[in-house]
DRENRO-629230 format. One record per atom (N, C-alpha, C): z negated, x, y. Coordinates in steps of 0.05 Angstrom, whole numbers, padded with zeros to 5 digits, always signed. Atoms other than C-alpha are relative to their C-alpha. Example, Ala and Ser with C-alpha at 12.3 -4.5 7.8 and 13.67 -1.06 7.14 Angstrom:
% residues 2
+00000+00018-00024;-00156+00246-00090;+00000+00018+00024;+00001-00016-00024;-00143+00273-00021;-00014-00015+00022;
END
This chain:
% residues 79
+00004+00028+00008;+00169+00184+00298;-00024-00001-00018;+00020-00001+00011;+00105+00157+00266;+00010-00031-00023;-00009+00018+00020;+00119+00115+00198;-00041-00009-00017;+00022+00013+00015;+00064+00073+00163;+00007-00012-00027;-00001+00011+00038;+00065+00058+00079;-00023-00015-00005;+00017+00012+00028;+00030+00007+00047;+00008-00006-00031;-00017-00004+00020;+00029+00014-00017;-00027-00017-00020;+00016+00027+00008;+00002-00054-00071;+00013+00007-00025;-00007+00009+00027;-00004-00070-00140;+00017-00021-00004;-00009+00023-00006;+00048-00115-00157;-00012-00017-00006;+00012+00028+00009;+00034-00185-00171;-00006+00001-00023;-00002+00000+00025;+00014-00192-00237;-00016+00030-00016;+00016-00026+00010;-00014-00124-00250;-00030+00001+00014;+00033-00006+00004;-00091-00118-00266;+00000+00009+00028;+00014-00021-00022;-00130-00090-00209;-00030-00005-00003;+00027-00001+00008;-00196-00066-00234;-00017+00002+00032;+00017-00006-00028;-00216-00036-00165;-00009-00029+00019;+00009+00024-00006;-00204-00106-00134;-00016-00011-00003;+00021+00008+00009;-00242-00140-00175;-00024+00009+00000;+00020-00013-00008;-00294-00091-00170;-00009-00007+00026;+00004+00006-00022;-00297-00102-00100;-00012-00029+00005;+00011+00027-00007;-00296-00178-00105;-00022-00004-00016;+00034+00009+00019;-00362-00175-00160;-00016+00007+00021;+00023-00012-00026;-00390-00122-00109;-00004-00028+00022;-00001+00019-00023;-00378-00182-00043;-00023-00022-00012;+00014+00023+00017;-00409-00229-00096;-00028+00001+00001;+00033-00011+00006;-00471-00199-00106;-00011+00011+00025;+00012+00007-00031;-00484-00191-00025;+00000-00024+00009;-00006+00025-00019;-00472-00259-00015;+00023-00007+00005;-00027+00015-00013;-00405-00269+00001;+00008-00013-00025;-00006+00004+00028;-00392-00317-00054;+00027-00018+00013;-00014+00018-00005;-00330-00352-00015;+00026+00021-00008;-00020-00012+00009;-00286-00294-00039;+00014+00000-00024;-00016+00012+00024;-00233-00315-00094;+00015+00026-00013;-00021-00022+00017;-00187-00251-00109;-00011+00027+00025;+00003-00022-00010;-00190-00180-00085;+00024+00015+00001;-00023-00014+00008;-00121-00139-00084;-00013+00029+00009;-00006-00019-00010;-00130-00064-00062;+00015+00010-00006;-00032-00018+00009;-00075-00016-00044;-00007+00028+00017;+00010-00026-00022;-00074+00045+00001;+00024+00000+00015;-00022-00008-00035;-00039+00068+00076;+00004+00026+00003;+00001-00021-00010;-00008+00117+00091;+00017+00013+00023;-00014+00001-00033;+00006+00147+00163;+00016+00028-00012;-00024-00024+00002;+00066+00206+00168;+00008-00003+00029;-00016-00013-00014;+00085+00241+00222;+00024+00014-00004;-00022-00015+00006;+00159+00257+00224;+00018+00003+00025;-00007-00025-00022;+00203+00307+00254;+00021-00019+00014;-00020+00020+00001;+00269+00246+00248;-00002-00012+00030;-00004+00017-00027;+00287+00216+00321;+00013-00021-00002;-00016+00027-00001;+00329+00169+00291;-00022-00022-00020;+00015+00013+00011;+00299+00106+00261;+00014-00011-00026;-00020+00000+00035;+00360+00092+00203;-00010+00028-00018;+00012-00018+00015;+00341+00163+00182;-00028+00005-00012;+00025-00005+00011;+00269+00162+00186;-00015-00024-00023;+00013+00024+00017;+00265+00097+00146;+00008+00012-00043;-00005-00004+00021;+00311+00127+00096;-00013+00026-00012;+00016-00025+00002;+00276+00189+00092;-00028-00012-00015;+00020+00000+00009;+00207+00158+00079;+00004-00027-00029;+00000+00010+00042;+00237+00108+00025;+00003+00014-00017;-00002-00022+00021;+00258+00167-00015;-00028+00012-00008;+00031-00016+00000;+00186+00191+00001;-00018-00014-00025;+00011+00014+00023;+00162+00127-00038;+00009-00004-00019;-00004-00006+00026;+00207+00127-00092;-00006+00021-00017;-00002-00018+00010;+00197+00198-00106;-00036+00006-00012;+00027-00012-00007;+00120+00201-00094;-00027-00014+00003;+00022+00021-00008;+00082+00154-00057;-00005-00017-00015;+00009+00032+00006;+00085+00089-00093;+00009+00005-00039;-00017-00001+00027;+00096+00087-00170;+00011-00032-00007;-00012+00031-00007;+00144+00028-00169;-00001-00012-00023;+00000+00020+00023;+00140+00016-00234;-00021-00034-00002;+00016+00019+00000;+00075-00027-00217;-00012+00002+00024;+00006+00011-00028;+00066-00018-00143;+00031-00006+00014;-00013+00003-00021;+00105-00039-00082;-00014+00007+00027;+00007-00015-00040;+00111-00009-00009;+00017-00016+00016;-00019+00004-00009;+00134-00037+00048;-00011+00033+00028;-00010-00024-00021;+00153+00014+00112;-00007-00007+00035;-00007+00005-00027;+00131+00009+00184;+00012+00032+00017;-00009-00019-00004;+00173+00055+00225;-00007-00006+00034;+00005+00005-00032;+00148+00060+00307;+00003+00030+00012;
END
């Protein structure tokens, strides 16, 4: 099974990179851009055939690892 993580600042928590991004857009011209969020993806190949296991498997992945929840959130695609 092939699982997909995105993983976001929550609401409310700074995001310098964003902003960075949206000064950078600014200063090419794109001045119709209001906010910027970035986060990061990430693909996993797993061994799991079931899809209850492989979901629970890669939430543990992001509690333990991937996402620091204290001020991000992930959500899970599982295909």
């Amino acid at each position: 099974m092939k699982a997909r993580v995105h993983v976001m600042l929550k609401d409310g928590v700074l995001d310098p990179q964003g902003e960075a991004v949206r000064h950078a857009l600014g200063t090419l011209g794109f001045t119709g851009v209001d906010g910027v969020r970035q986060g990061k993806v990430i693909d996993l190949d797993l061994a799991a055939t079931d899809r209850a296991t492989a979901e629970a498997e890669v939430t543990a992945m992001c509690e333990k690892l991937l996402a620091n929840t204290v001020i991000e959130k992930y959500t899970i695609e599982i295909a």
